[in-house]
C-alpha positions as CSV (number, residue, x, y, z in Angstrom):
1,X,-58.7,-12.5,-11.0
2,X,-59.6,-15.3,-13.9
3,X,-60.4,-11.9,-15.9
4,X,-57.3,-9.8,-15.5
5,X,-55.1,-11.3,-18.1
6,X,-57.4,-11.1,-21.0
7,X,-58.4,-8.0,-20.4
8,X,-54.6,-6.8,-19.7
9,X,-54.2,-9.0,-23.6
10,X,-56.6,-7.0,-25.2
11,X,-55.4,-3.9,-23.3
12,X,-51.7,-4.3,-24.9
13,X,-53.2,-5.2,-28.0
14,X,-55.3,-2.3,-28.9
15,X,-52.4,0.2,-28.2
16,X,-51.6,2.3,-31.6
17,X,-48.2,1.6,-31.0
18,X,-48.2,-2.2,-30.6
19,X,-50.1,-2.7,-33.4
20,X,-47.2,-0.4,-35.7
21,X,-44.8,-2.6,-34.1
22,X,-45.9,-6.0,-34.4
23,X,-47.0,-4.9,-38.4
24,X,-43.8,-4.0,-38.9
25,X,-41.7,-6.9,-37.5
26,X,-44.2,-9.3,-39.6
27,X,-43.2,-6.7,-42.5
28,X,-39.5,-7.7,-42.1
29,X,-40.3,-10.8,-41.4
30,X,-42.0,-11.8,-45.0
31,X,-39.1,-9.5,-46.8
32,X,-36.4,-12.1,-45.1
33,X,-38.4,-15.0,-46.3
34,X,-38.9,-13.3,-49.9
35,X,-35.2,-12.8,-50.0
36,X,-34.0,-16.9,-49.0
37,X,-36.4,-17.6,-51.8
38,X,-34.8,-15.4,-54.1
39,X,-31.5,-16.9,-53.2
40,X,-32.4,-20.2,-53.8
41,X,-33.6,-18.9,-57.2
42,X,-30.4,-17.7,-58.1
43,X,-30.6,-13.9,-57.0
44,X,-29.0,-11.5,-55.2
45,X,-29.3,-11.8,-51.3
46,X,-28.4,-8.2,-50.8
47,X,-30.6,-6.4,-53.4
48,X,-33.6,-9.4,-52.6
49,X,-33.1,-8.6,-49.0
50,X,-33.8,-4.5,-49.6
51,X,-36.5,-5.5,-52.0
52,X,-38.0,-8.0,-49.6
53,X,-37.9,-5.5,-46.7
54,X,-39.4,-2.5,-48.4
55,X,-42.2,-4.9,-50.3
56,X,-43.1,-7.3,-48.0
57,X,-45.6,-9.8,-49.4
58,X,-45.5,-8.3,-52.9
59,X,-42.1,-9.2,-52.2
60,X,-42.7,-12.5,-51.4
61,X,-45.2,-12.9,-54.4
62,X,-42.1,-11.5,-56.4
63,X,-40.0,-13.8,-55.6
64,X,-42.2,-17.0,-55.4
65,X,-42.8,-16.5,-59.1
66,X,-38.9,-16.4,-59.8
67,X,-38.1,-19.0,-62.5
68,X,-36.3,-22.2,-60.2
69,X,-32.8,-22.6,-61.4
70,X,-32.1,-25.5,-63.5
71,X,-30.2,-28.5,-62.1
């Protein structure tokens, strides 16, 4: 019994169509984050928020290296 949940874990994990899923929400996931950087850099939330959701962590990379907006 100790061994059905791991086994029912890995089970769920190795399923094609999990793993598309779960890549993609982390996807979407690092685009939002690109974008609320942007935005605190001074950009655009709506065009940061396309770019950051079709890039993903070049996205993020993108946006990290955004000049900071002076005070």
């Amino acid at each position: 019994m100790t061994d059905l949940l791991p086994d029912l874990f890995v089970g769920i994990l190795n399923h094609p169509g999990w793993i598309v899923a779960i890549a993609g929400i982390l996807h979407l996931m690092i685009g939002t984050v690109a974008a609320a950087i942007a935005v605190q850099r001074g950009k655009s939330w709506k065009q940061w928020l396309v770019i950051g959701w079709i890039g993903g962590t070049p996205a993020l990379i993108a946006a990290l290296r955004l000049p900071k907006l002076a005070d």
